[in-house]
C-alpha positions as CSV (number, residue, x, y, z in Angstrom):
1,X,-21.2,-11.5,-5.2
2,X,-18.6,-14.1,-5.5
3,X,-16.3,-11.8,-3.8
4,X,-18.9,-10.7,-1.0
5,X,-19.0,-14.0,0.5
6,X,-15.3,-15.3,-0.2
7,X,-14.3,-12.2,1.3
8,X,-16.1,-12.8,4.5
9,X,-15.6,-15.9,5.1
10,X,-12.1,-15.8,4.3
11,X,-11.5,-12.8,6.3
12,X,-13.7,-14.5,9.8
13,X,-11.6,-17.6,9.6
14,X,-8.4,-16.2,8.8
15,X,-9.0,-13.6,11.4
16,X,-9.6,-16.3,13.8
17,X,-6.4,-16.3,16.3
18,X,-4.9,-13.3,15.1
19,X,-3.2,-10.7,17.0
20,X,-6.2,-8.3,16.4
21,X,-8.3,-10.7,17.6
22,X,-6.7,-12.0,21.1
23,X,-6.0,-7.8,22.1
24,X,-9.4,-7.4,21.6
25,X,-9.9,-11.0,23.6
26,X,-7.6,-9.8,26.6
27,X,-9.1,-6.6,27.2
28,X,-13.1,-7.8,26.8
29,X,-11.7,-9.8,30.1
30,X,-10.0,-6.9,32.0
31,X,-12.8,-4.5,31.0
32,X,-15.5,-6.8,31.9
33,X,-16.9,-7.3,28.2
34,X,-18.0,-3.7,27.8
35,X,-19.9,-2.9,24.9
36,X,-18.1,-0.2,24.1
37,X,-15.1,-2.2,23.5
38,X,-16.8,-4.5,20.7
39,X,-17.8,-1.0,18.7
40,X,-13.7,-0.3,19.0
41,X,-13.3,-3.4,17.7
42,X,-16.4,-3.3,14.7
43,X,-15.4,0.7,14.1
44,X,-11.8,-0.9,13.9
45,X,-12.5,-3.6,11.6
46,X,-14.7,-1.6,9.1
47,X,-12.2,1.0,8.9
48,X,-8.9,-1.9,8.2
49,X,-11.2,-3.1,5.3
50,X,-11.4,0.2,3.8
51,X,-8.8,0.8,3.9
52,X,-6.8,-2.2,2.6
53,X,-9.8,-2.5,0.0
54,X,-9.2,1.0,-1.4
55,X,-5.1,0.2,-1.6
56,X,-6.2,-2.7,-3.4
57,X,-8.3,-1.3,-6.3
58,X,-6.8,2.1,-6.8
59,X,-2.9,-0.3,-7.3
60,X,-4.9,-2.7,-9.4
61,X,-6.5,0.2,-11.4
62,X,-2.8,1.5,-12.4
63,X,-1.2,-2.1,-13.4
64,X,-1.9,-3.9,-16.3
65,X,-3.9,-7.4,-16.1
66,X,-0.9,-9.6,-15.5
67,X,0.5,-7.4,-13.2
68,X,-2.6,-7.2,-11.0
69,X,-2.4,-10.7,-10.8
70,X,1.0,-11.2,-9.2
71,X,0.0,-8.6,-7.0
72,X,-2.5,-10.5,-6.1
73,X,-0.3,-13.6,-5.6
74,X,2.1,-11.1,-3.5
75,X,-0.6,-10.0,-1.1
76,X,-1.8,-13.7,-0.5
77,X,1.7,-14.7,0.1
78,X,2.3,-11.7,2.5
79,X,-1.0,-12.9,4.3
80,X,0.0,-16.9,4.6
81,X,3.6,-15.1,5.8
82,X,1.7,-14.0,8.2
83,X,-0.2,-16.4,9.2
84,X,2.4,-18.8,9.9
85,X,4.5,-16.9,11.9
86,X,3.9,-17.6,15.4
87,X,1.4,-15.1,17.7
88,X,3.0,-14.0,20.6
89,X,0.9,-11.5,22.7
90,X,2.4,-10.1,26.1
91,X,-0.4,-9.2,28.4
92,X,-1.1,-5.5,27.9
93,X,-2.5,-2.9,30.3
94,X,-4.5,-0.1,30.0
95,X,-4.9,1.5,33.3
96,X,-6.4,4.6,31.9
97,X,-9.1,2.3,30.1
98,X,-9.2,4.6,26.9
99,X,-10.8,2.9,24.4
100,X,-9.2,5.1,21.9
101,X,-6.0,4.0,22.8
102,X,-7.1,0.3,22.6
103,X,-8.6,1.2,19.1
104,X,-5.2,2.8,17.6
105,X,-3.6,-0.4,18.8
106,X,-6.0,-2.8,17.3
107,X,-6.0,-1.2,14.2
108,X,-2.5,-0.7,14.3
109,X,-2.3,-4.6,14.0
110,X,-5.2,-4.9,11.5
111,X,-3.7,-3.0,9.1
112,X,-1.0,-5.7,8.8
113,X,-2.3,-8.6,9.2
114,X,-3.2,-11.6,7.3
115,X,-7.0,-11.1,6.9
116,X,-6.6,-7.2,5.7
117,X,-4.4,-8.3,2.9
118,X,-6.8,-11.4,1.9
119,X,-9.2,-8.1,1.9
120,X,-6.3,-6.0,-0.4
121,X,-6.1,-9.0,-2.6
122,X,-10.0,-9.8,-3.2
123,X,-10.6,-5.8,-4.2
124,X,-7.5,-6.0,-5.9
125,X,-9.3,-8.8,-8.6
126,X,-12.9,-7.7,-7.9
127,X,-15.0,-6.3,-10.5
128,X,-16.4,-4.2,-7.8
129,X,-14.1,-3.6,-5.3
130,X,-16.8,-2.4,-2.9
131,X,-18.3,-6.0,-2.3
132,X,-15.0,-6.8,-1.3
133,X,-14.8,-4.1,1.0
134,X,-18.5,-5.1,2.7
135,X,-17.8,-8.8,2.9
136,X,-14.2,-8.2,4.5
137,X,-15.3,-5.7,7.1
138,X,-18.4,-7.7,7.7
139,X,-16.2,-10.4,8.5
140,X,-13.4,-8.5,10.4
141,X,-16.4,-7.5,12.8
142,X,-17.7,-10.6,13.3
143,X,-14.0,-12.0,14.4
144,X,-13.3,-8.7,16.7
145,X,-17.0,-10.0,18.3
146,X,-16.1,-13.6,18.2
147,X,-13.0,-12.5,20.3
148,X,-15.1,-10.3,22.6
149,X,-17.4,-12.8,23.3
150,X,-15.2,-16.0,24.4
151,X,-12.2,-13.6,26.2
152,X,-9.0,-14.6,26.5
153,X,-8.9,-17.5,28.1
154,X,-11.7,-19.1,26.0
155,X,-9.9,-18.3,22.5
156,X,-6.5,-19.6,24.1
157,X,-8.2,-23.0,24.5
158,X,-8.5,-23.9,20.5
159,X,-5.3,-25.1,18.4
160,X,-4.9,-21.6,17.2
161,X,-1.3,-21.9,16.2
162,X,-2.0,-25.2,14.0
163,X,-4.8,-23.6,12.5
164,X,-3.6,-20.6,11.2
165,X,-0.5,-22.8,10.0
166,X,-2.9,-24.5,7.8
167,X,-4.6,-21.8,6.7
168,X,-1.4,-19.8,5.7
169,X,-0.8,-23.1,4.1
170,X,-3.4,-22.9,1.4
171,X,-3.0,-19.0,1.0
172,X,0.6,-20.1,-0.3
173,X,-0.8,-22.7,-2.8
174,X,-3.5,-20.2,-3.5
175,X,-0.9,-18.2,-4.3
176,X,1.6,-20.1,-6.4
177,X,-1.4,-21.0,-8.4
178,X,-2.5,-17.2,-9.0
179,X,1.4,-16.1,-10.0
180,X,1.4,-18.8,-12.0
181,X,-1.4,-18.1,-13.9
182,X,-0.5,-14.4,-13.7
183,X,2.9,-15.6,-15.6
184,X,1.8,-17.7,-18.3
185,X,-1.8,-15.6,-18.4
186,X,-3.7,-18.8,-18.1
187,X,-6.1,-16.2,-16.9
């Protein structure tokens, strides 16, 4: 359960501002907020998670305990790498308004990002790697609708860039702390 609930929460709010996010923010403005769009964005999201959840546990499953700690601590330092380096989104077009190849791009970029490797990370350490899985996609949907809903110019409006900066900030303590404990198997 424990990882169920970190796992979405950590995944909405680190979600919040990422690149995943504003694509799906900028075209829910061109496209006029079409449903459509937010079950690219939700199909997206569920699919990321399970993938980066099944990466996760089937890496963990072949390391030893220590070692699936520190790769644990990797994949949270990857995501607060990520988190603090700086968003910059051109404006995209899609003139043929395919939402399949708005869904290969989004995906494209939640594969990578910050909030799919918190996901990697939690089913990495979880028990059962599925409630990581559920709590991350669950999340990753609810930031690809949070996006939707405010658009562009909305989202653009909150301190997004000191934000995630903070938040990368305690995914690197988070992290120091885990390899840490992964080292001297304070576990």
């Amino acid at each position: 359960m424990d990882s169920f609930l970190l796992c979405l929460v950590m995944t909405f709010a680190i979600a919040f501002g990422g690149r995943e996010q504003l694509i799906v923010a900028q075209f829910s403005e061109s496209l006029e907020r079409g449903l459509p769009l937010l079950v690219t964005g939700a199909f997206c999201a569920l699919l990321s998670a399970a993938i980066m959840a099944y990466a996760g546990s089937s890496l963990a499953a072949i390391l030893p305990p220590r070692a699936a700690a520190m790769l644990v601590a990797f994949a949270l330092m990857i995501a607060a790498f990520e988190l603090i380096w700086p968003v910059k989104l051109k404006a995209m077009a899609e003139p043929t308004r395919s939402l399949i190849a708005i869904g290969i791009v989004v995906l494209a970029r939640q594969v990578g990002d910050a909030a799919r490797f918190v996901i990697f990370a939690f089913a990495a350490q979880a028990t059962y790697p599925a409630t990581a899985l559920i709590g991350g996609a669950i999340g990753g949907i609810a930031a690809a609708a949070l996006g939707w809903s405010l658009g562009l110019s909305r989202l653009s409006q909150f301190p997004l860039r000191a934000i995630r900066s903070v938040m990368g900030g305690g995914l690197i303590v988070a992290a120091i702390v885990i390899g840490l404990n992964a080292r001297f198997m304070f576990l």
